[in-house]
C-alpha positions as a printed Julia matrix, in Angstrom:
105×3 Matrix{Float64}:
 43.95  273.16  100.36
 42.88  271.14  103.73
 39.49  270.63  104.57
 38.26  272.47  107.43
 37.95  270.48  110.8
 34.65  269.78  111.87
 32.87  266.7   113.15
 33.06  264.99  109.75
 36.21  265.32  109.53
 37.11  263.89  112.39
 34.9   261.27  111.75
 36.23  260.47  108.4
 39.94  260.06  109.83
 38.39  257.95  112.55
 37.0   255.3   109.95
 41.01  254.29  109.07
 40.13  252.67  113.07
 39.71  249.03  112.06
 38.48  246.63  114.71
 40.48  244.3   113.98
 38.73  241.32  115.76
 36.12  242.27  113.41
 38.08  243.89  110.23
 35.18  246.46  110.12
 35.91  250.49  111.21
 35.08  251.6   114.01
 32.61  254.45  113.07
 30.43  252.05  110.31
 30.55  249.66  114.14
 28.55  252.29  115.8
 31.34  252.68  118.41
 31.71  256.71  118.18
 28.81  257.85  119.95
 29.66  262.15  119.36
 32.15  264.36  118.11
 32.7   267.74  119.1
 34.78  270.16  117.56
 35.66  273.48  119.09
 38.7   276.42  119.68
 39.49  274.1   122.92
 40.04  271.13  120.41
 38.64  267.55  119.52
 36.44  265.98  121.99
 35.33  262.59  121.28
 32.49  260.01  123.25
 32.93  256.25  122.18
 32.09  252.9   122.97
 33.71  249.45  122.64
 31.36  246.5   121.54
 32.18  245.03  125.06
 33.92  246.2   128.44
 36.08  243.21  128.04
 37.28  243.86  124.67
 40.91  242.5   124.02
 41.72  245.03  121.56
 40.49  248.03  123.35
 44.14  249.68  124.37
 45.35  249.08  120.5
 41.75  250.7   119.23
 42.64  253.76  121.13
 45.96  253.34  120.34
 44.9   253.75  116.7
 42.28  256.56  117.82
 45.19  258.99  118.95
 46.98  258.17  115.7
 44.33  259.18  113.46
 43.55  262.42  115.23
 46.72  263.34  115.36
 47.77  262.43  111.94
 44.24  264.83  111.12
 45.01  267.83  113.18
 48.59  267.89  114.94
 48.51  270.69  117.15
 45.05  270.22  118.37
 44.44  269.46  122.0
 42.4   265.88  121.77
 40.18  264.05  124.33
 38.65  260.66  123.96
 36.04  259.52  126.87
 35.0   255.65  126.97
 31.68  255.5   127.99
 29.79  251.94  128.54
 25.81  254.12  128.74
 24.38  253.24  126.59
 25.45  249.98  125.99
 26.61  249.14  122.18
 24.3   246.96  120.69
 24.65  245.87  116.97
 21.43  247.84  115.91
 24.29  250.94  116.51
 26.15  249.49  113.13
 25.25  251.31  110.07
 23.61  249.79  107.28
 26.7   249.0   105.48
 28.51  247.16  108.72
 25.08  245.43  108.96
 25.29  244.23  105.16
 28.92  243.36  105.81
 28.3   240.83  108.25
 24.75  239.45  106.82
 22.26  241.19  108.69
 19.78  243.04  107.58
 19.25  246.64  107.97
 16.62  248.05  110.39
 13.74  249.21  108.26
């Protein structure tokens, strides 16, 4: 039986997105701003960590796999915003504790 598709589980296919200048996913990064789920299909509003990020065509790239591999038939549209800004404060606590930072009390 397949879980039903809803904003966590398109979230949970998009943390197989590794950043890999950063080996950390790109959901735990803070980089997927909203998710939106509805009969028209997957909407999705996302960030990089910087406008000039090398790997930004392969992380979207890797964004259109994973949706697809989650729902085939469904229509998908990912919008790259740069407002607001990505900051690391966006990372959850785990990225945080990944890279030696502490978590935001």
């Amino acid at each position: 039986m397949t879980e039903p598709l809803d904003a966590a589980a398109v979230r949970a296919a998009l943390t197989t997105v590794i950043d890999p200048e950063v080996g950390m996913n790109i959901v735990d990064l803070g980089l997927i701003y909203a998710v939106e789920v509805t009969a028209a299909g997957i909407a999705v509003r996302m960030t990089m960590t910087s406008p000039a990020c090398p790997m930004g065509q392969l992380i979207m790239d890797d964004i259109e796999a994973a949706l697809k591999r989650l729902a085939p038939t469904q229509p998908r549209e990912v919008e790259l915003v740069w407002s607001p800004e990505w900051t690391p404060a966006m990372m959850s606590d785990s990225a945080k504790a990944h890279f030696g930072w502490q978590a935001d009390d």
